[in-house]
C-alpha positions in Angstrom: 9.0 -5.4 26.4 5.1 -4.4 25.5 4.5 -0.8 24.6 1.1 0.8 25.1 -0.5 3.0 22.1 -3.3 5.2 21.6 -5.6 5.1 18.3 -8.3 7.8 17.6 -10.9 7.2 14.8 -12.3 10.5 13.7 -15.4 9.2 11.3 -18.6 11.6 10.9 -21.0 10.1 13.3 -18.8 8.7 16.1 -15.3 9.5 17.5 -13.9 6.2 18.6 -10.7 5.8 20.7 -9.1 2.5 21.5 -5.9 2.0 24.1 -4.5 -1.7 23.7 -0.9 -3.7 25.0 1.5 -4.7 22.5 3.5 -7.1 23.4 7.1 -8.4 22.2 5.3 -10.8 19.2 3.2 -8.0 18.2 0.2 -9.6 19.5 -2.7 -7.2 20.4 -5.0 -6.9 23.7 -7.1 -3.9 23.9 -7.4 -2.5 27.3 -9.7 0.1 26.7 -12.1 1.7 24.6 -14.5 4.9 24.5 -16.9 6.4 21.7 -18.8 9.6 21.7 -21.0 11.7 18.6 -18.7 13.2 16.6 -19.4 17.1 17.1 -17.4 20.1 14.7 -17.2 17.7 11.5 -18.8 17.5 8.3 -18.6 15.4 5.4 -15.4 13.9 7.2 -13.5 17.3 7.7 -13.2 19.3 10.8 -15.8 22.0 10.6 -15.4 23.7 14.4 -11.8 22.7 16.6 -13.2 23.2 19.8 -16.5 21.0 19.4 -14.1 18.6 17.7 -11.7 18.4 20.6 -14.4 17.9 23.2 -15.6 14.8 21.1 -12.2 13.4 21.1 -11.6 14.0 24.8 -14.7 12.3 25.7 -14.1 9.3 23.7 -10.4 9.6 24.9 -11.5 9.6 28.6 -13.6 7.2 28.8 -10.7 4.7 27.1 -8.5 5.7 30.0 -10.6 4.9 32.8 -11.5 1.7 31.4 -7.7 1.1 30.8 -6.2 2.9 33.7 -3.0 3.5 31.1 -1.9 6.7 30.5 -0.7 8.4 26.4 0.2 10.8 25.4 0.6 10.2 22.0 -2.1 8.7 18.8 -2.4 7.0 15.5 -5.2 9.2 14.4 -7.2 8.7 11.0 -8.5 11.3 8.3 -11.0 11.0 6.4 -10.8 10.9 2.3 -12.1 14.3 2.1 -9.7 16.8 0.6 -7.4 13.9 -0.3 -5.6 14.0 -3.7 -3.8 10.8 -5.0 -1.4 10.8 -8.0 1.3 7.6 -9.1 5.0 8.3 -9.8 8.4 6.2 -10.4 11.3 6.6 -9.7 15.0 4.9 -10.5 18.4 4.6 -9.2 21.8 2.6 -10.2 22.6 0.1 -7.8 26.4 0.1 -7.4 27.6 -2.3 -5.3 25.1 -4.5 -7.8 23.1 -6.1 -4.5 19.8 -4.4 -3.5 20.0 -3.2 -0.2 17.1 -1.6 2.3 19.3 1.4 1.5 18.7 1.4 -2.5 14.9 0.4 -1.8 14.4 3.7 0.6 16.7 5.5 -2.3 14.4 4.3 -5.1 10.9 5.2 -2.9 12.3 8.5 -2.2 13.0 9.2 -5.4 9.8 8.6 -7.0 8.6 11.2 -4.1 10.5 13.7 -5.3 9.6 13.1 -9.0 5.5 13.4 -8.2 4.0 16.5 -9.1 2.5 17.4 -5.6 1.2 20.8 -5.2 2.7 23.4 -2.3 -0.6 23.3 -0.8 -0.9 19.5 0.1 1.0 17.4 2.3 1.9 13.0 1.4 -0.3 11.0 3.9 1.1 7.6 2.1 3.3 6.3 -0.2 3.1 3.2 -1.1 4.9 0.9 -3.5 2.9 -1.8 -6.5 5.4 -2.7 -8.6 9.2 -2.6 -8.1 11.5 -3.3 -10.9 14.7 -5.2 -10.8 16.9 -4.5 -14.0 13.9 -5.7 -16.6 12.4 -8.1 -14.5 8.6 -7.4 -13.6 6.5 -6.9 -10.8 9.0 -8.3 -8.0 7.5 -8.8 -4.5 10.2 -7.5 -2.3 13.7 -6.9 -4.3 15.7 -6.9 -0.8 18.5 -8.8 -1.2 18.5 -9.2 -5.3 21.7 -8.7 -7.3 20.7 -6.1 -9.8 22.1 -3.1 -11.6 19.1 -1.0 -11.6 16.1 -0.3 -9.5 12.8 0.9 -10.0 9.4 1.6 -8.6 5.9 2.4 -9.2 4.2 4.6 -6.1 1.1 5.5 -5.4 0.6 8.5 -3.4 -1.8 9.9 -1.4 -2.0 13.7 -0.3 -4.3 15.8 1.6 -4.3 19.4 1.9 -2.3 20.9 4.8 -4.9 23.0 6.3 -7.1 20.0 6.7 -4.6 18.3 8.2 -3.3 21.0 10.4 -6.8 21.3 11.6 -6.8 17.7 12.7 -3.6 18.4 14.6 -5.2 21.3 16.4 -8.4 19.0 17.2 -6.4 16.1 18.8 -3.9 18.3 20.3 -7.2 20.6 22.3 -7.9 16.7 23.8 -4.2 16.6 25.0 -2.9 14.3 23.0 0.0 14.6 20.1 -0.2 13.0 16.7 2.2 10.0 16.6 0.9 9.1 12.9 -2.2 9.6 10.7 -3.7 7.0 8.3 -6.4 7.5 5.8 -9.9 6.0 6.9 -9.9 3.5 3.7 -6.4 2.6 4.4 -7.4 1.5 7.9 -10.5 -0.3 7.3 -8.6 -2.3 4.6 -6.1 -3.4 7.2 -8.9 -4.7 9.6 -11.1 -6.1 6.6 -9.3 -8.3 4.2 -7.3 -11.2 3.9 -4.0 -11.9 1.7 -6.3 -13.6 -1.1 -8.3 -10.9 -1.8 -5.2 -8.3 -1.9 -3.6 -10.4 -3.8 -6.7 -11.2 -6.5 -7.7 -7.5 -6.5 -10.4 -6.2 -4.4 -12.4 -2.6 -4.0 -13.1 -2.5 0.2 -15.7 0.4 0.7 -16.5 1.6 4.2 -19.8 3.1 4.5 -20.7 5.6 7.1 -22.9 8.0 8.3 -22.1 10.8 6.1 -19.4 9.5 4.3 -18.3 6.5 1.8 -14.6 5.5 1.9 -13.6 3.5 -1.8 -10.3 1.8 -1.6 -8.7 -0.4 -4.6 -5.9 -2.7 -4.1 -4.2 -4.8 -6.8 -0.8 -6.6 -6.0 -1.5 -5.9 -2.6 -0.9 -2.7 -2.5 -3.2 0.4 -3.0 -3.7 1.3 -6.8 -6.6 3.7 -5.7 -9.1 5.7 -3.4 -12.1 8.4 -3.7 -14.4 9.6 -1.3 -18.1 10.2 -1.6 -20.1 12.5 0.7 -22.8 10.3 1.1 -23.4 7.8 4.3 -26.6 6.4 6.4 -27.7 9.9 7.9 -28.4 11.1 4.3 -30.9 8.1 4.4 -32.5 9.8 7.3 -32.8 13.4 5.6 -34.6 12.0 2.7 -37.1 10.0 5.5 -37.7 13.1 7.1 -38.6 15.2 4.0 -40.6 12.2 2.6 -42.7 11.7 5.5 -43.0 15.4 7.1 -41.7 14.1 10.1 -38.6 14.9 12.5 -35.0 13.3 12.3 -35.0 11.3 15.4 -38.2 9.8 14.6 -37.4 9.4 10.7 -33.7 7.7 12.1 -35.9 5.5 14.3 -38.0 4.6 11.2 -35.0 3.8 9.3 -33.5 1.5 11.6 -36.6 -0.1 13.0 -38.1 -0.7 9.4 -34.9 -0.1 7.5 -35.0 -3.0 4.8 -34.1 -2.9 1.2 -36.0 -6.7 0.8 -39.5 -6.8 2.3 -41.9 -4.5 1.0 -45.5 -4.2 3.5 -48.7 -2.3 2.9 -49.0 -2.3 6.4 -49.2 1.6 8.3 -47.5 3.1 10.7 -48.0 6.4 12.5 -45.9 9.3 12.6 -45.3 12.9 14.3 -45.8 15.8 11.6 -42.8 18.1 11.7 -43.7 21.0 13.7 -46.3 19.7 15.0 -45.7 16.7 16.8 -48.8 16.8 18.8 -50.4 15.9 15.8 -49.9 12.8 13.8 -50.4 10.8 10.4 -50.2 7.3 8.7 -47.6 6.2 6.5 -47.2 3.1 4.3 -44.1 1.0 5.1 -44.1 0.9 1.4 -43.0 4.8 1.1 -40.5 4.0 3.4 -39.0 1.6 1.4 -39.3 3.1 -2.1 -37.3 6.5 0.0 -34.9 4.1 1.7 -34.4 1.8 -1.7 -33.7 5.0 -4.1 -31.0 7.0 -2.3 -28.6 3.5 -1.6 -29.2 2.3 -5.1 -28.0 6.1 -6.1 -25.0 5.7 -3.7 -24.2 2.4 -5.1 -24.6 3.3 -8.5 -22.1 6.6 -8.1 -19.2 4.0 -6.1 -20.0 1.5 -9.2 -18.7 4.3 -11.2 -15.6 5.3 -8.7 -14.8 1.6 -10.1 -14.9 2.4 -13.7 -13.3 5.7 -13.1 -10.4 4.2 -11.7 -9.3 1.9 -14.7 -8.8 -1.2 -12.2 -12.2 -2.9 -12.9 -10.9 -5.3 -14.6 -8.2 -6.4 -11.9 -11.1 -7.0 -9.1 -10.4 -10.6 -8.7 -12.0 -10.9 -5.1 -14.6 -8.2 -5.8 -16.0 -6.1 -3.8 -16.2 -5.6 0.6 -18.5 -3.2 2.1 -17.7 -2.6 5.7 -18.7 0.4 8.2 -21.9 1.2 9.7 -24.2 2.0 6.3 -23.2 -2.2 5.5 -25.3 -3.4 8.0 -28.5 -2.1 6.2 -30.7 -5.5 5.3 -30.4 -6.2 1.8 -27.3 -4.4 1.0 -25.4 -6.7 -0.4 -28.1 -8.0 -2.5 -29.0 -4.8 -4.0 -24.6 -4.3 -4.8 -24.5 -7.5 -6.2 -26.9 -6.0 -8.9 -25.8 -2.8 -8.8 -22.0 -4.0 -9.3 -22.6 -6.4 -12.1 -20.6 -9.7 -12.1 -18.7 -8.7 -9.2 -18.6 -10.5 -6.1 -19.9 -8.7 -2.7 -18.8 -9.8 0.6 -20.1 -8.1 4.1 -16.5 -7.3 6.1 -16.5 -7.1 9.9 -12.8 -6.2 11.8 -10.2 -8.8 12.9 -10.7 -10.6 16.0 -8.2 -9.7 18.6 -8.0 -10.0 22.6 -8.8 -8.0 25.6 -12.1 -5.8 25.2 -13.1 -6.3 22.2 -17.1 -7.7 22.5 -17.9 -4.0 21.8 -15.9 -3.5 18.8 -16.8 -6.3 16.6 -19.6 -4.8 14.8 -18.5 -3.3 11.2 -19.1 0.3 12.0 -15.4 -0.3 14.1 -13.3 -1.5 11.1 -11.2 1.6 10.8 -10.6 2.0 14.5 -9.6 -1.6 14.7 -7.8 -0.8 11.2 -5.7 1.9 13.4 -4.5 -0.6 16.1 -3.4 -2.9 13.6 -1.5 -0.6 11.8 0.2 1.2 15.5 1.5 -2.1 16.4 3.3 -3.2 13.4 4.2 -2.3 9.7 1.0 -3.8 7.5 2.8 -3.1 4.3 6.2 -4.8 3.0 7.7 -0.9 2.6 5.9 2.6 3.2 6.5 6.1 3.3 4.4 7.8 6.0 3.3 11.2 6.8 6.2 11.5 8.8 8.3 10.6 6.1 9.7 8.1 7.5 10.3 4.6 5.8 8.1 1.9 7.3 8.9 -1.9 6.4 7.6 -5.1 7.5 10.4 -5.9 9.4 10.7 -3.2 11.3 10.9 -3.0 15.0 9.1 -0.6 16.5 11.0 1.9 19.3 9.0 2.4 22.6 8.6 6.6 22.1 8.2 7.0 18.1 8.8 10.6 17.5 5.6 12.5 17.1 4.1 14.4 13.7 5.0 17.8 14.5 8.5 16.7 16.0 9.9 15.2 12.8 12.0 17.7 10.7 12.9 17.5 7.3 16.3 17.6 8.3 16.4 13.7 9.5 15.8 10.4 7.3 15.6 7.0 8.0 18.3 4.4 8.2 18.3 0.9 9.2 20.8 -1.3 10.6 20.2 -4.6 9.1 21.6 -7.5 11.1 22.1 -10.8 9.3 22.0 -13.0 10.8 18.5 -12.6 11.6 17.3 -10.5 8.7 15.8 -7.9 11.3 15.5 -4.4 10.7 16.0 -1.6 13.4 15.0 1.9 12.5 17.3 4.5 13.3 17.2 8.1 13.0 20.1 9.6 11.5 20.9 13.4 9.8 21.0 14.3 6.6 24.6 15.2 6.3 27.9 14.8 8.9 30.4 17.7 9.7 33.7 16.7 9.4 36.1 17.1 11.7 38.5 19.1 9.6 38.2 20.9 6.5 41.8 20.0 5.2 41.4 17.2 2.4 42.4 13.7 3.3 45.2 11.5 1.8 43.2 9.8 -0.6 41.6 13.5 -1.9 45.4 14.9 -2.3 46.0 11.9 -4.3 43.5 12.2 -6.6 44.0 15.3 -7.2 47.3 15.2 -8.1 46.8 12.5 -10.8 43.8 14.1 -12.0 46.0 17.0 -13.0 49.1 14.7 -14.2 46.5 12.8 -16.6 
């Protein structure tokens, strides 16, 4: 039976939301999709609820009239900002000596509880690199492995609880409840890259308009991410100051003449800020020289986000730039140098079906990121914000239970069938009552010899 879902992209510039038909293969048709200027955000955070919640109703209304579907509840993304990431390991005995979904949630949960996370931030993502069956290394998915012991390396990724109750407050103003919420970098890396490059080691960084989005994975898994406050429109500021002219007319200038490979002597005239009845030349040479400085400075500060993170080294595949800022002519020539040795590869989003002509362009890749990511586990095992236990063979229920609706007091259990190796995710609690308090025959018994020997 297809499902319908909902995916809101909150970037900087642009609120994008997308409604597409999943059906029984997990194969994706958009339906619908609406965009409008991002209003109440800042550097990727929510800056003013209610001018945030307009921005997401408009997007979100325009989606359902092209649709004609109706939902009420979103896989929303948050931006880096105000995220904190840390790695922890955890281990547990394995006693029936035969790894089981049950010992791999045990073992991710446990390395959870052992990170140092601060009361004031809430886990976005955990995600497993390494698992560890008695000594043997780096195994790809232990399911199914007779061991003794069982271990894990996590990386984690937090954000702090008022930014993300914000977000809920924004989405829930446009009407709609939080089914999930995935980190901007996470998402474009889902739409961007191939197996290859996850596998090699690759640093995927989606530029945007006030905002850059670094993401490392190594092993295919996530080893890394940072966030720097610096995107396109910044490009634009510096235009304007340069030239003494006014932002719309310094954005036109920037994309109309927007190169970072042909120089020109040739002029071109301008407005003068406050006082636009007036005008001046300007050498398309300035322009560049402006335009050329502050992306080789935001390349040069992302080429240290790299060194920072101690995975240089492990960047098999390179580098992707995806999002809007990509586009720029001449980018990937000027990261190439900026980089070093590095390879640089220009990422648009996955093809899929249904109405999708629109979306193709880069500045889409974490919307289309979203989708991917609603419709079926990316990862081979994840803990999400809802602390729940993703896995790739998961099958997904029609009504998923909402952020706010999942209490600490459930945790995820799986019914594994197999016969054919299919997971179903069930919700079960914590702890069972028992139906009477008086011990049971095999409790009497052990007490007894416990107190004989």
């Amino acid at each position: 039976m297809s499902r319908t879902i909902l995916v809101i992209d909150i970037g900087s510039t642009k609120v994008c939301a997308i409604i597409a038909e999943i059906a029984d293969d997990n194969s994706i048709a958009i339906t619908g999709a609406g965009v409008s200027k991002s209003q109440g955000l800042k550097r990727g955070s929510i800056t003013n609820i209610d001018l945030a919640s307009k921005s997401i109703k408009s997007a979100l209304n325009d989606a359902k009239r092209i649709s004609g579907s109706e939902v009420k509840s979103a896989t929303v993304s948050i931006s880096g900002a105000y995220t904190k990431s840390l790695n922890s390991s955890g281990i547990v005995n394995i006693q029936n000596k035969e790894v089981t979904f049950k010992e791999i949630e045990r073992v991710m949960q446990t390395a959870l509880y052992n990170a140092n996370i601060p009361n004031e931030y809430e886990v976005l993502h955990a995600l497993p690199y390494n698992f560890k069956v008695d000594d043997q290394n780096y195994i790809e998915d232990p399911l199914g492995m007779n061991a003794s012991r069982l271990e894990v390396d996590t990386h984690i990724i937090t954000t702090q609880k008022s930014n993300l109750n914000n977000l809920k407050k924004a989405v829930r103003g446009a009407g709609v409840e939080i089914e999930n919420i995935v980190l901007t970098g996470y998402a474009s890396s889902i739409a961007t890259l191939n197996d290859d490059e996850k596998e090699l080691g690759v640093a995927i960084i989606d530029m945007g308009g006030n905002t850059c989005n670094i993401t490392i994975h190594s092993g295919n898994s996530i080893r890394y991410n940072d966030f720097l406050g610096v995107g396109s429109n910044h490009i634009t500021n510096d235009l304007s100051m340069a030239l003494h002219t006014p932002l719309t007319i310094a954005d036109s200038v920037k994309l109309n003449y927007g190169s970072l490979l042909n120089t020109s002597n040739d002029l071109i005239e301008l407005p003068i800020i406050g006082d636009e009845r007036n005008t001046h030349e300007v050498s398309l040479e300035v322009v560049h020289n402006v335009i050329y400085a502050r992306v080789e400075e935001t390349l040069m500060i992302l080429a240290q986000f790299m060194e920072n993170s101690g995975l240089k080294d492990k960047l098999g595949a390179g580098v992707v730039l995806t999002g809007g800022f990509s586009q720029m002519e001449g980018l990937r020539e000027l990261a190439v140098a900026t980089f070093g040795s590095l390879p640089v590869r220009l990422a648009k989003p996955k093809e899929m079906n249904g109405f999708f002509d629109t979306l193709r362009s880069a500045e889409y890749s974490s919307a289309i990121g979203l989708v991917i990511y609603a419709a079926a586990p990316y990862t081979q095992y994840e803990i999400d914000v809802n602390k729940r236990v993703r896995h790739s063979n998961e099958v997904k229920t029609e009504q998923p239970l909402p952020v706010n609706l999942v209490s600490e007091d459930t945790i995820p259990a799986v019914a594994l069938n197999q016969g054919d190796k299919k997971e179903n995710m069930i919700i079960l609690p914590t702890s069972k009552k028992k139906k009477s308090d008086e011990p049971g025959v095999f409790s009497k018994f052990w007490g007894w010899a416990t107190q004989l020997f």
